[in-house]
Each structure stands twice: as structure tokens, then as C-alpha cells.
C-alpha positions in Angstrom: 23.9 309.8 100.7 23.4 308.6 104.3 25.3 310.8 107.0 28.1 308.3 107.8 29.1 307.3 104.7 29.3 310.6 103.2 31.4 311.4 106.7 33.8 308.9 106.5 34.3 308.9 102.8 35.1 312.4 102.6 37.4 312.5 105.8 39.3 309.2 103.9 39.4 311.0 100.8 40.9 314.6 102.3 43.3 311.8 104.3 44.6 310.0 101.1 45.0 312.8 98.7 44.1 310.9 96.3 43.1 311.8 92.7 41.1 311.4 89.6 40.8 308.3 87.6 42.1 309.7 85.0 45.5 310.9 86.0 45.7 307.7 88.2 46.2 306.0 84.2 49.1 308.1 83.9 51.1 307.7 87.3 50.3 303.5 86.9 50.4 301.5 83.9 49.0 299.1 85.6 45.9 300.3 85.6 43.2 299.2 82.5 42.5 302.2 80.2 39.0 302.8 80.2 37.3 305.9 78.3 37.0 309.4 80.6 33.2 310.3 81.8 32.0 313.4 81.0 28.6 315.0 83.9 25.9 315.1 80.9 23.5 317.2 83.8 26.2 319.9 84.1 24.7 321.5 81.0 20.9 320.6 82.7 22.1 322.9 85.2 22.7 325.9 83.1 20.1 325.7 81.0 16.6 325.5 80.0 14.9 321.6 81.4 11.9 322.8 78.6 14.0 323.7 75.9 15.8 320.8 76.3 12.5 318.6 76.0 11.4 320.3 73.1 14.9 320.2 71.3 14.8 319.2 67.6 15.5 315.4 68.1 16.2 313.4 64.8 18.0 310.3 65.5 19.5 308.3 62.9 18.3 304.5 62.4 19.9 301.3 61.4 20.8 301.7 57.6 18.7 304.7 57.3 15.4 303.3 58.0 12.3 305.1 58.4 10.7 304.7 62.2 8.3 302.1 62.1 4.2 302.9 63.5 3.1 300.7 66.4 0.2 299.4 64.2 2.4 298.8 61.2 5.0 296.5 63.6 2.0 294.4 64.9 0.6 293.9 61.4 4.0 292.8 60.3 3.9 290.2 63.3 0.6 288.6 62.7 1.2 288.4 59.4 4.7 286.5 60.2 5.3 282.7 58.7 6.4 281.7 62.1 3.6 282.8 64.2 1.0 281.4 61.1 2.6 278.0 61.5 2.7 277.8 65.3 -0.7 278.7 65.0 -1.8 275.8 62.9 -0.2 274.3 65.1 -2.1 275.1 68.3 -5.2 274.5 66.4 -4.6 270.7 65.5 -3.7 270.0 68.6 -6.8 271.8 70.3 -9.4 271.6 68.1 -10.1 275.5 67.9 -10.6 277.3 64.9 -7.6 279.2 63.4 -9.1 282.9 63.8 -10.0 282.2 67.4 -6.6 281.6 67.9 -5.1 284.3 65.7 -7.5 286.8 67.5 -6.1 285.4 70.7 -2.6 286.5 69.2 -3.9 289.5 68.3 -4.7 290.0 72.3 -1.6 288.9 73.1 0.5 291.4 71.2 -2.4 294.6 72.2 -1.5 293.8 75.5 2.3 293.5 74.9 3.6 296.4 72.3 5.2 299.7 73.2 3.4 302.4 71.6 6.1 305.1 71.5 4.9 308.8 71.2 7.8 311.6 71.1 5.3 313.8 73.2 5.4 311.5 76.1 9.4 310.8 75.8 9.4 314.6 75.5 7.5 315.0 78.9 9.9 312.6 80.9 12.9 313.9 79.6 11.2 317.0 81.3 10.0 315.5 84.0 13.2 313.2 84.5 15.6 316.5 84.4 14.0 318.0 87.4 14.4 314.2 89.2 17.6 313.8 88.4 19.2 317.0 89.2 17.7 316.8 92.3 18.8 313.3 93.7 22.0 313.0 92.0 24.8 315.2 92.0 26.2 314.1 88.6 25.4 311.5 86.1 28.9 310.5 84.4 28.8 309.3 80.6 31.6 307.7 78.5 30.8 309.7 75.3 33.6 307.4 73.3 31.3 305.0 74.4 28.0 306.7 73.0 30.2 307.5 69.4 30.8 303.4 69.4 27.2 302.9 69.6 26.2 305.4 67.6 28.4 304.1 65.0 27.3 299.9 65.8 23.3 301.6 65.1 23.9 302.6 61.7 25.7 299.5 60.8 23.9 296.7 62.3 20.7 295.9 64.8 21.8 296.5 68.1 20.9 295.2 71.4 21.5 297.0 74.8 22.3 294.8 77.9 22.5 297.2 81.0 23.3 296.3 84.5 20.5 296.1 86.7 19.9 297.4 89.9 17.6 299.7 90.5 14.1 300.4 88.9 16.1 303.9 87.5 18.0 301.8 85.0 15.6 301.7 82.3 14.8 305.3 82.9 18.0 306.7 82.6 19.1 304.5 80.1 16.3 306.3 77.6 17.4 309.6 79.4 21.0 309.5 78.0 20.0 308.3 74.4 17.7 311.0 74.1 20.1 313.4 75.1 23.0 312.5 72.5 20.1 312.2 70.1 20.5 308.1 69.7 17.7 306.4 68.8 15.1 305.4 72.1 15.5 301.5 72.3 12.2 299.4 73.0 12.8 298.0 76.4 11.4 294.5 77.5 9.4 295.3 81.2 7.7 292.9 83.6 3.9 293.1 83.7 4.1 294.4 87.0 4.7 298.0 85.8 1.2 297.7 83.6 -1.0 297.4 86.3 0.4 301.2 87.4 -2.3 303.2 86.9 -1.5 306.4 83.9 1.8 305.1 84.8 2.2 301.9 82.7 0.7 303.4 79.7 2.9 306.2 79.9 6.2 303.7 80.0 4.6 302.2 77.1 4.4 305.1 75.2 7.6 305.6 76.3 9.2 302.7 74.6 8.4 299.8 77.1 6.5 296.4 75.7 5.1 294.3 78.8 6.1 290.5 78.8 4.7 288.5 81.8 6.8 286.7 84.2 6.9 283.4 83.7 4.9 281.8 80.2 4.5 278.3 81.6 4.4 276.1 78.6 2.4 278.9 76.4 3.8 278.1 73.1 1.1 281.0 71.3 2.3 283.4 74.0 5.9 282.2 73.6 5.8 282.1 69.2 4.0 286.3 69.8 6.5 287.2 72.0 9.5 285.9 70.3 8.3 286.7 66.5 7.6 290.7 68.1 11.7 291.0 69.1 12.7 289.6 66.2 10.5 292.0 63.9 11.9 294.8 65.4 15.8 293.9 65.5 15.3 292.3 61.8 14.4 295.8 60.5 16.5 297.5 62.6 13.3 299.5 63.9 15.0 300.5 67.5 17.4 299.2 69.7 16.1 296.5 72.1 17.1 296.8 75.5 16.5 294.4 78.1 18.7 293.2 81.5 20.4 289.7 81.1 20.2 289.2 85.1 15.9 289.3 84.6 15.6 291.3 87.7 17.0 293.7 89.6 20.2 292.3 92.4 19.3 293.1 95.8 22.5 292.6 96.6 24.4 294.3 94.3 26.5 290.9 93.0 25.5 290.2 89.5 23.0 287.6 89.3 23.4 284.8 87.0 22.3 285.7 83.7 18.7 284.3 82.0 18.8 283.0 78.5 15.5 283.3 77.4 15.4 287.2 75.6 19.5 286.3 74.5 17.9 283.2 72.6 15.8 285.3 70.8 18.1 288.3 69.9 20.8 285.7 68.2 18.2 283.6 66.6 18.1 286.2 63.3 22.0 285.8 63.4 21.9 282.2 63.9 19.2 281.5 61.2 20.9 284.0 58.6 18.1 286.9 58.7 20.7 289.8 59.5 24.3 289.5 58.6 25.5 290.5 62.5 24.1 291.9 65.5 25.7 293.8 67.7 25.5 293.3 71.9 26.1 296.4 73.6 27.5 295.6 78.0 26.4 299.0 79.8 27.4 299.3 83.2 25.8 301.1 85.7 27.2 302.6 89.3 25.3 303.9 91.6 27.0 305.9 94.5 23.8 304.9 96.6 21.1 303.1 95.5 17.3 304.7 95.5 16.0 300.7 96.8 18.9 299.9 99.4 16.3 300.0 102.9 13.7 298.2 100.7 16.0 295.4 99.2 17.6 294.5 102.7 14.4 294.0 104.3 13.5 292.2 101.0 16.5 289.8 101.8 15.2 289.7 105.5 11.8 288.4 104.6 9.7 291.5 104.2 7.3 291.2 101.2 8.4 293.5 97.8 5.9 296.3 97.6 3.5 296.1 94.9 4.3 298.3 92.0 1.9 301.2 92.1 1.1 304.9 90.9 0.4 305.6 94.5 3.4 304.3 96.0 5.3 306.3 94.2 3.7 309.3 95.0 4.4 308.3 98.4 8.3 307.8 97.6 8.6 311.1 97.1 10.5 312.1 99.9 13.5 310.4 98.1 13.6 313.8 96.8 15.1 315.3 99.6 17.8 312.9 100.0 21.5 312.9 98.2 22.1 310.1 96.3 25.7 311.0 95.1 26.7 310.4 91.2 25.5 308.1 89.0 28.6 306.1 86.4 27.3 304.7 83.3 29.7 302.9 80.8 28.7 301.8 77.5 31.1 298.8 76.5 32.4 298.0 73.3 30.1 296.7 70.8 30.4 293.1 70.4 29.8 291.5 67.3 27.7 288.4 67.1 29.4 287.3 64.5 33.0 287.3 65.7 31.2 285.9 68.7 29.6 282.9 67.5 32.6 282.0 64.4 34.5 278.4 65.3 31.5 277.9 68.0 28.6 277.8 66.0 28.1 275.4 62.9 25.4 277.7 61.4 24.3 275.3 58.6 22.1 273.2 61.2 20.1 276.3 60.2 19.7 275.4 56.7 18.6 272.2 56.9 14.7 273.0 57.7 12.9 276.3 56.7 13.2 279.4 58.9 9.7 279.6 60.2 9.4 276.2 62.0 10.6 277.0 65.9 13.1 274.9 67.1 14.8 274.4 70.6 18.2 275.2 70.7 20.2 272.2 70.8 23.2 271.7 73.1 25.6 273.4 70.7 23.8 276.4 70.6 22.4 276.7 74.5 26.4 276.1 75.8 27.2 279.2 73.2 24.2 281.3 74.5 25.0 280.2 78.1 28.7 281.0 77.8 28.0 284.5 76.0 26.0 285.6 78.4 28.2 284.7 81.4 31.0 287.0 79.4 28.5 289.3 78.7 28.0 290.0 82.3 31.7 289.6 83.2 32.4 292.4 81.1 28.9 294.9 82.9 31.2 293.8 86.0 34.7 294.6 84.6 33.2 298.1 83.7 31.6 298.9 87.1 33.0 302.2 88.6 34.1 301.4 92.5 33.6 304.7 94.7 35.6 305.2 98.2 33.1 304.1 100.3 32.7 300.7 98.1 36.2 299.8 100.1 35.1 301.5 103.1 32.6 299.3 103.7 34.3 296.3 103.1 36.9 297.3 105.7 34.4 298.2 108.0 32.5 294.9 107.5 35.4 293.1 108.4 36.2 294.9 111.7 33.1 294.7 113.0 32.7 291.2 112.3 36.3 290.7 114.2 35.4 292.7 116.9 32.0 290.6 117.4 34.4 287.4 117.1 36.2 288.5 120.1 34.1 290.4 122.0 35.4 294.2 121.4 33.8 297.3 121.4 32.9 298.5 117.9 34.9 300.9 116.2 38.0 301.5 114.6 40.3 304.4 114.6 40.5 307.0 111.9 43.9 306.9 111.2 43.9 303.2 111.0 40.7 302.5 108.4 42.7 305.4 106.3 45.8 303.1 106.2 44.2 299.9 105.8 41.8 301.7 102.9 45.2 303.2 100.8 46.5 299.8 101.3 43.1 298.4 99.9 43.3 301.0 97.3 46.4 300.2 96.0 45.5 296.1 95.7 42.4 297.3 93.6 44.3 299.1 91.2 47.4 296.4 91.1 43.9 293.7 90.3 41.8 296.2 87.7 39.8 297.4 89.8 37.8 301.0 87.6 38.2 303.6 91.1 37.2 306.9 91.1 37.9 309.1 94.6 35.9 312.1 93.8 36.3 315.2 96.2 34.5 315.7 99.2 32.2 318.1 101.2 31.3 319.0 105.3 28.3 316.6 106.0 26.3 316.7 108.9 26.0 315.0 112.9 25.9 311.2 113.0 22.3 310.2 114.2 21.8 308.5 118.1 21.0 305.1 118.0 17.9 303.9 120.4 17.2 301.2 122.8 14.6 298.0 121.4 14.3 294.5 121.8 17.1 291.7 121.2 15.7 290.5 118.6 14.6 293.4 116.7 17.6 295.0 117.9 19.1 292.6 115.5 16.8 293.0 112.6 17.3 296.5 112.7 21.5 296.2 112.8 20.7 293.5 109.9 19.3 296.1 107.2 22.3 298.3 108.1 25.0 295.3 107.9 22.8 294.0 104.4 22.8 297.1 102.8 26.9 298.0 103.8 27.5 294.4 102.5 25.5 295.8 99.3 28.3 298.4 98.8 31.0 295.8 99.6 29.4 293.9 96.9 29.9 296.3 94.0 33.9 295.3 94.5 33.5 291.3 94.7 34.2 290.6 91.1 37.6 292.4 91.9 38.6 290.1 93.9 37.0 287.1 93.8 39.2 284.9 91.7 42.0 285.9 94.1 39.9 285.3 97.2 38.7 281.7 95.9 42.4 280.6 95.9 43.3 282.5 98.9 40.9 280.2 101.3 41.9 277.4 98.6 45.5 277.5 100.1 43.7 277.2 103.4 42.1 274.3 102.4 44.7 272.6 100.7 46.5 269.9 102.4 49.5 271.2 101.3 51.5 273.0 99.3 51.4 271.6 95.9 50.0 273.0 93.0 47.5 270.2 92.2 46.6 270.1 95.6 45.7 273.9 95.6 44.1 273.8 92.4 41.8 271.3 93.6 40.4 273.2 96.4 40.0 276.4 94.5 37.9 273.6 92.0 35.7 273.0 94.7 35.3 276.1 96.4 34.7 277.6 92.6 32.1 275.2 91.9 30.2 275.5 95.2 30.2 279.3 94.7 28.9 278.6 90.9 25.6 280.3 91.7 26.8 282.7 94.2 29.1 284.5 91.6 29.7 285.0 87.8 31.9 282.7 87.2 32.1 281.4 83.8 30.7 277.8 82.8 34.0 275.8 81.6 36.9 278.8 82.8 37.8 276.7 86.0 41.7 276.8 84.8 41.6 280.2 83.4 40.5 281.6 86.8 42.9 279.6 88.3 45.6 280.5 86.6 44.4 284.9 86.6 44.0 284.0 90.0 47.9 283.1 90.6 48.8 285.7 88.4 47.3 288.7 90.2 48.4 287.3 93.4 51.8 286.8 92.2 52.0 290.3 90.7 51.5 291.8 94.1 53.7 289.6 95.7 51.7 287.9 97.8 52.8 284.5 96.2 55.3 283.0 94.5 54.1 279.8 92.1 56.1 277.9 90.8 55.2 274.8 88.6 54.7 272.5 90.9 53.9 274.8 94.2 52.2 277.9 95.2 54.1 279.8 98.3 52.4 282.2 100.5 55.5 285.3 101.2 55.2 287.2 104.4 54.3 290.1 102.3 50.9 288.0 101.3 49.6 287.1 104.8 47.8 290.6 105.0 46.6 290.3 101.6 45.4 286.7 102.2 44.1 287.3 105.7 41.6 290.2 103.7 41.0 287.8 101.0 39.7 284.7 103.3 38.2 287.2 105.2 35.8 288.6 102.2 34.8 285.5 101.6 33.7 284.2 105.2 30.4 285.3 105.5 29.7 283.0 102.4 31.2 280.2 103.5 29.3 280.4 106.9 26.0 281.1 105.5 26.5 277.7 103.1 27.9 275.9 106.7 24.8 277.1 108.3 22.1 276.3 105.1 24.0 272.5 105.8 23.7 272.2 109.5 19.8 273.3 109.0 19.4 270.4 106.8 21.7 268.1 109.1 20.2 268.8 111.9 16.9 270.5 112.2 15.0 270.4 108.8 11.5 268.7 109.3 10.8 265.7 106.9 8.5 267.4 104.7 9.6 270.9 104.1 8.1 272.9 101.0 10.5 275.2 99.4 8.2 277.9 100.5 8.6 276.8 104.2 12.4 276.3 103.7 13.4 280.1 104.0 11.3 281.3 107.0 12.4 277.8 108.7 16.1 278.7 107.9 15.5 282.3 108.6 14.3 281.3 112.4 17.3 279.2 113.1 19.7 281.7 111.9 18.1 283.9 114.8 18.5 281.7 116.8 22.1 281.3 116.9 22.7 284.8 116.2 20.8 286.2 119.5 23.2 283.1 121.0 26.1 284.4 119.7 27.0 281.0 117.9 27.2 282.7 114.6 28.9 285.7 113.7 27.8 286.8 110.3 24.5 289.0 110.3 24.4 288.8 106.6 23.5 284.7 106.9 19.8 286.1 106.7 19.9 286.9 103.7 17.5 284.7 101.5 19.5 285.5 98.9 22.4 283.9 99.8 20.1 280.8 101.4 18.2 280.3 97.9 21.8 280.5 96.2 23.0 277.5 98.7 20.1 275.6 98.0 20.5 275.8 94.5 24.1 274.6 94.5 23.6 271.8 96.7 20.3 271.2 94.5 23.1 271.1 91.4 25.8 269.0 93.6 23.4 266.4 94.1 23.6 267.3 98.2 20.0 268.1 98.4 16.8 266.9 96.0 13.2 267.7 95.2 10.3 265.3 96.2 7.1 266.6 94.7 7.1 270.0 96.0 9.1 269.0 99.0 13.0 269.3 99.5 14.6 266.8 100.9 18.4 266.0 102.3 19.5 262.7 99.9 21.6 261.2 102.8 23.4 258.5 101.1 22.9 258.8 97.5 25.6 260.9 97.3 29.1 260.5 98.5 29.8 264.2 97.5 27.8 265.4 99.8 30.1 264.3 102.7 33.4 265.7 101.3 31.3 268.6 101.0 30.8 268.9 104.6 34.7 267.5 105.0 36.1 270.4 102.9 33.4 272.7 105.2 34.2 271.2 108.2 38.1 271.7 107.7 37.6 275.3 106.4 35.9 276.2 109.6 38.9 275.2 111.6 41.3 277.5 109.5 39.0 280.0 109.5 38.0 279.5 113.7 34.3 279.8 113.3 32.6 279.5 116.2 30.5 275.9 115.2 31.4 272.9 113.6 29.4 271.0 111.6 28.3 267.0 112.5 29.0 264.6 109.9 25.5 262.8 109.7 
């Protein structure tokens, strides 16, 4: 862990005296009960890493099955009716002969399946025990959570949807199933791993099947791909593990979830293959993140490094470094079934044969859509928050205030131990999962060194991007709450209609910002109240929501989470207002953005450092893309000026938040 945050979590955590998660259940029934963790590399510690690898491993299969050969699987998918009839398909409409294409298939899948060989899951789980006992000081398991799945395997075909932020997700997810002897899930990969060298074949052998990017219209690639998953979750061959986000957050938020593998995965249930299928949320917390330096110069414009055996050689010298504990959480199963029953009219399915691929129609894409956005509330729900995840949201926030007015960094000991028992305390009152572990001596803060303004200011924006990273983690904690906390600010007044229109807006301006569920606008609304009212910080009646003089503290955090947001969307606006060439390609849109936001950083007429994130400037332009505010032009994007009358009580609501908020620029109605 880096030197200050391990300094001032453990001086907090001596301060607070505080305890365990699990005997924080028993002193408040508030709290959510959530299974214990047990350290599953305790035991790696005290014994034999080979023994371990070469441990008698004999997992048991869905309904008893008998592991499926690689070669046996791809037969089985060639073979399929559904690739056979896109393939006639494709050859009417081309002209090309049928084995031409089904060779081409045949390529297709080579290049795709996993090959899994016990010897080479036997040499990472060697190779991974030495890793991870060396970066991590504990990796924390819910075993009620691995009985559950245990159980959901032998029952029905089940899918694993881990959190996803670090290229170690996939890893240890295979890690911790070998370990309780659970069946290795196949586990969709990008194509980018492949082209490591030893590397990729190894992951493939492993469990991993390569699928490319982006299929741009392929339909034989597309009918492959698809007609592979479903062979192995029909059968029940292995688990199939993929991440509903696509790619990793770089932020640590949750990104909104893709549809495309979830489409697939249902479609057995759906067309009556496989009587249910169960969906299995894991959640998983990093005390630091192996990435964090790489993603916030990501966000800052600094190309992703190619994926390559040499560079990671060359990241090595991770290995000297403490990355803290690792939390995983394996959710409750969730039936497909009991998912899909009063949403689903399933006899749409019977009406043409099963082989003939059909897009979903609206029915079914609004019940993929919504189960996914559910799917990834719950990864959220289940994230463990450490100390310094409120630490540096406190932290954040003061230096941001002391910027605002001109202070000298800092903030007292005594007073960030206060204000943190107080944050504390909220968490627990809103669900937050906390765990304050004990802590240890750590070592001298390191001097900081003279440079240019501007890079100066790069160099404070990849600490600020990757604090705000760890602030992150604990947004879905409070974000409901904060959305109606700057919607009272917003409000004109005091009335409950009033308020829950602004918290409409804000909500759907912040759609692709945040999980927020498609259609839940009145159920956040009213959680939102509910929590707020719980801890007193208002009192809602039926036609009015009151801020007490208890709640102006909690409030004034609330807004204040949410500010950097707001400003970044004000500032993505005024660039499009007000300095946006004609013609600007989406590709020119970020560095162009990026420049101005230096701009008024370096003359202090902005406040928030974390505005330079692209990924908060490609979220804005996708919502005002949505809102109708902004539109594409062949390849170009340009600002709709007055199409669209939302887009000026857009910059009204903005406009008016600023001035509650006292940022330090308005924004010109055009």
C-alpha cells in the first residue's frame, strides 16, 4: 500500500477503536447481515505451495456430467442446427460455397476455444500462490458463499458475473475455485491477451476462450461465438464466467453493464433448452489496486499499454510493493427463472423453431437491460468498504475547500478522525459492508519536488484521480442520498413534487455516470428519503421534504460528493458553448476538452482536478448525446442549438446549481 494511506489509515483506525465487521452486526441491527470471510492464503502460508498444486482435485459437475474434451465441444458446435442454418444463410447471400464457409467456422472457433489442461491450472495455482502471498496480505472468502455455489453447480448451469477491475480478477477468480475444489469456469477474454506471447496459450489452457472486440456486423463470427456459450452452459460442461461491465473501471464506479454475453447466457432459458440457469454477482475489493498509476494516466490521456509477455516481466517490481487484502463475495444465486416469471411471455419462443436466430425484441432487451442493471447493483451492494475508502473522500473534500479559498493544504489529525467516525457511522446507518481491519508502523512520507505549472498539475492529477478511485468504491452508498441532497438545492422550494423533480433530473443526467436502474426513478426517490429520514437529516412529510439542523452536515457532505461531477458536466457544456470548433471528430473532442480544462485549472477558474478525467468527459457526452443536447453529423459532433428546448433548462438547472453550490464560473446561456 502506498506510505500515506497506510499512515493515516492505521493512525484513524488505532484513533477510533473500532472493530470487526462482524461484531459491528451485533452492537447494530442496522447493519445488513452479510456472510463472515474466512483468509483462504492463511493455510498457503503454513504449508506446502506444491502440494497444494498437485492436490487430488475432483470437482463435481452439473448433474454429474463427465468433463467435456476441447475437440469433442467444437465438434458439437459445428455440428449445431443453428450455426448449419446461419450458414446457409451466409452462402445465399454471398455466393460462396457452404464448406468454404463452414471451414471459415471452423477457423473461427480454433482461434476462439479454451483448451483447458489440469497441468497448466496446476502450474498457476503454483505459480499464483507465490504472487499472491507476496502482494497481498490476505485474500478474504465468504465460504457460505462458495457452499451456495457449490450447491447452484450441481443443480443447474451456472454463470459467474464478477466485478471487474483489475486484470487479477479472472486470475483469482480460477484461484479460489480451484482451491475449494469447484469446478474451473471457462472465462470469456478479449483478444488482446492472445497476442501475449507463451502467455495467451497458457490462459487458454487455463480456461480462457478469446472473443474479439467488437464483431461489426459478422453474423458467422456472431452465430460461432454465440452457438460455443451456449454448448457449454446447455451441458452444463463448466461454469461460464465473464464481466457484465466488458472492461475493466478505471475509476472504480461500476460501469454500465453490456448486454451482449447476458443475451446469450438467457437465450437457453428463454427458448426452453435448460429448465433454469443460475447468475452468480461476485464482488470483488481491492484494498489497492495493482493498475491505479496506469488507469489515472489512462484517464489523463496517456495511451493503455499494450498487453505483452514482456511487459509483464517488466511489472515485476509490483512484487515488492504491499497491496493490502483482497474481499471477494460470492452473492446469492439468482435464478433465471424466478427472474424472468410475470416479465417474460416465453411462448414467443414457440412460435418458430429453435435454431433460426432472432433479435431480441423489446420485451426481452428491457428484461435483459433491467437484469443486468440489478445484477450489478447487487456486485455494488456486496463491495467491502476499507478505512481509507472514507479517508479519501474526506480528504478529497478538504482539499478541494481549501483550494476554493485559498488555504494551505492539510487538515488536522484529530479533526479527519472525527469527521471519519462521523462518516463511519452514516455508512453503517445507509448499508454500507465496512470492515476496519488493525493496523501496523509504516514508514516516512516521501518529499515532494519542484516542476513545471503545468506538469506540476498533471502530476497532482494522477494522485487526486487515483484518491478519487478509492472514494469511488463508496459512491453507490450514497448516491441516491446525494442525488436528492443537491435536489433540495435545486428545488425551488420546499414541496415534495418540486424536490422530486429535481432529483428526476439530476438522476437522469447522471444515468451514465452511475448504476442507476432503467425505470426505478420513484424507488430511488423514495430509498433516498428514507435513509435520509432515518438518520435524521430530514423530515418528509407527504407533501414536503424538511432539511433539520441535524442534516445540514450530512447534506453539506452529500452536495459536496457530488460536486466534482456536476462541474465536470458544467465544464463539458461551456466547451461546447463556447469554444468547440465547427467540425470536431469525437476523436478530437477529448484532447480539445482536455486542453481547456488546463486551461482554467492553471487559472484557477476551476477547482476540481478530477474534470480531466476522459472518463467522466465521454460519460457527459453520452448523456447529452441521450438528452438530445448534443448530436452526431457523420463522424462529427455537433452542439444542436435550437432543436432542443431541453437543452436550455439543462444549462438553467446547471446554471442555478452553480450558484448554491458557489462555483467559481457560470455558464452563458447561448
Amino acid at each position: 500500500m502506498s506510505v500515506v494511506q497506510m499512515s493515516l489509515e492505521r493512525l484513524l483506525v488505532s484513533s477510533c477503536s473500532v472493530c470487526e465487521y462482524s461484531s459491528e452486526v451485533l452492537l447494530n441491527p442496522m447493519l445488513k447481515k452479510r456472510d463472515d470471510f474466512e483468509d483462504m492464503l492463511e493455510e498457503r502460508r503454513n504449508s506446502s505451495d506444491l502440494r497444494y498444486a498437485l492436490r487430488c482435485y475432483t470437482p463435481v459437475l452439473y448433474q454429474g456430467v463427465t468433463p467435456c474434451k476441447a475437440s469433442m465441444l467444437k465438434t458439437m458446435v459445428l455440428q449445431s442446427d443453428q450455426l448449419h442454418y446461419v450458414i446457409n444463410q451466409v452462402s445465399k447471400e454471398t455466393g460462396r460455397a457452404n464448406d468454404d464457409i463452414t471451414e471459415e467456422a471452423s477457423a473461427i472457433l480454433e482461434e476462439m476455444a479454451q483448451r483447458l489442461q489440469l497441468s497448466t491450472v496446476r502450474f498457476f495455482a503454483f505459480t499464483l500462490s507465490k504472487v499472491f502471498k507476496t502482494l497481498f496480505r490476505s485474500i478474504c472468502v465468504n465460504e457460505e458463499g462458495i457452499q451456495r455455489l457449490q450447491q447452484a453447480i450441481q443443480e443447474h448451469p451456472v454463470v459467474l458475473l464478477p466485478s471487474h477491475r483489475s486484470y487479477m480478477d479472472f486470475l483469482l477468480m480460477s484461484y479460489i475455485l480451484y482451491t475449494y475444489d469447484l469446478a474451473l469456469p471457462v472465462i470469456a477474454a478479449g483478444m488482446d491477451f492472445m497476442g501475449m506471447k507463451i502467455v495467451g496459450e497458457m490462459l487458454r489452457m487455463s480456461g480462457a476462450f478469446f472473443i474479439r472486440r467488437s464483431f461489426g456486423g459478422d453474423r458467422l463470427y456472431w452465430a460461432v461465438f454465440s452457438e460455443y456459450v451456449k454448448t457449454m452452459l446447455r451441458n452444463g460442461f463448466a461454469p461460464v464466467e465473464f464481466f457484465l461491465e466488458g472492461t475493466r473501471s478505471r475509476t472504480s464506479k461500476s460501469l454500465t453493464p453490456k448486454l451482449g454475453l447476458l443475451n446469450i447466457v438467457m437465450d437457453p432459458f428463454l427458448k426452453g433448452e435448460v429448465f433454469d440457469v443460475s447468475l452468480v454477482p461476485v464482488s470483488i475489493s481491492y484494498e489497492r489496486i495493482l493498475e491505479e498509476v496506469l488507469y489515472a494516466r489512462e484517464l489523463l490521456g496517456v495511451p493503455k499499454p499494450k498487453e505483452s509477455t514482456s511487459g509483464l516481466f517488466k511489472a515485476r517490481k509490483v512484487l515488492s510493493e504491499d497491496y493490502g487484502s483482497i474481499h471477494v463475495y460470492f452473492g446469492q444465486p439468482v435464478s433465471l427463472r424466478s427472474l424472468a416469471q410475470g416479465k417474460v411471455n416465453r411462448c414467443q419462443f414457440s412460435l418458430m423453431p429453435r435454431h433460426i436466430p432472432k433479435r431480441p425484441n423489446e420485451e426481452i432487451h428491457n428484461f435483459v437491460n433491467d437484469s443486468a442493471y440489478r445484477l450489478v447493483r447487487t456486485q455494488e451492494e456486496n463491495m467491502v468498504l476499507k478505512p481509507w475508502v472514507l479517508l479519501a473522500s474526506l480528504l478529497l473534500q478538504n482539499h478541494h475547500q481549501n483550494q476554493a479559498v485559498g488555504q494551505i493544504p492539510g487538515i488536522a489529525l484529530d479533526e479527519l478522525t472525527e469527521q471519519t467516525v462521523w462518516l463511519r457511522d452514516v455508512s453503517r446507518q445507509y448499508g454500507a459492508f465496512l470492515h476496519w481491519p488493525a493496523g501496523k508502523q509504516a514508514g516516512p512520507k516521501k518529499p515532494h519536488s519542484t516542476v513545471a505549472p503545468e506538469e506540476e498539475l498533471l502530476s497532482q492529477a494522477v494522485i487526486v484521480l487515483s484518491c478519487a478511485s478509492y472514494r469511488n468504491q463508496a459512491l453507490h452508498v450514497f448516491l441516491r442520498p446525494a442525488l436528492l441532497a443537491c435536489g433540495i438545492h435545486i428545488a425551488s422550494s420546499n414541496k415534495k413534487q418540486e424536490v422530486f423533480n429535481s432529483f428526476s433530473f439530476l438522476r437522469n443526467m447522471f444515468f451514465n455516470e452511475f448504476i442507476l436502474c432503467p425505470g426505478a426513478t420513484v424507488q430511488d426517490f423514495e430509498e433516498a428519503c428514507y435513509l435520509l429520514a432515518k438518520t435524521g437529516a430530514l423530515h418528509v412529510s407527504q407533501q414536503e421534504v424538511l432539511v433539520t439542523e441535524k442534516g445540514q452536515r450530512t447534506l453539506a457532505y452529500l452536495t459536496s460528493m457530488l460536486d466534482p461531477f456536476l462541474q465536470g458536466y458544467q465544464v463539458v457544456c461551456r466547451f461546447l458553448c463556447e469554444e468547440a470548433p465547427e467540425n470536431l471528430t469525437e476523436k478530437q473532442f477529448i484532447p480539445a476538452l482536455r486542453k481547456f480544462v488546463i486551461n482554467l485549472l492553471l487559472a484557477g477558474r476551476l477547482r476540481y482536478t478530477e474534470v480531466l478525467s476522459s472518463d467522466l468527459q465521454k460519460n457527459c457526452l453520452a448523456a447529452l448525446l441521450r438528452l438530445g443536447a448534443v448530436r452526431k453529423i457523420k463522424g462529427y459532433v455537433g452542439f444542436d442549438h435550437p432543436c432542443v428546448p431541453s437543452w436550455f433548462n439543462w444549462l438553467k438547472h446547471a446554471k442555478k446549481y452553480c450558484t448554491s453550490v458557489t462555483v467559481i464560473y457560470h455558464l452563458n446561456e447561448k
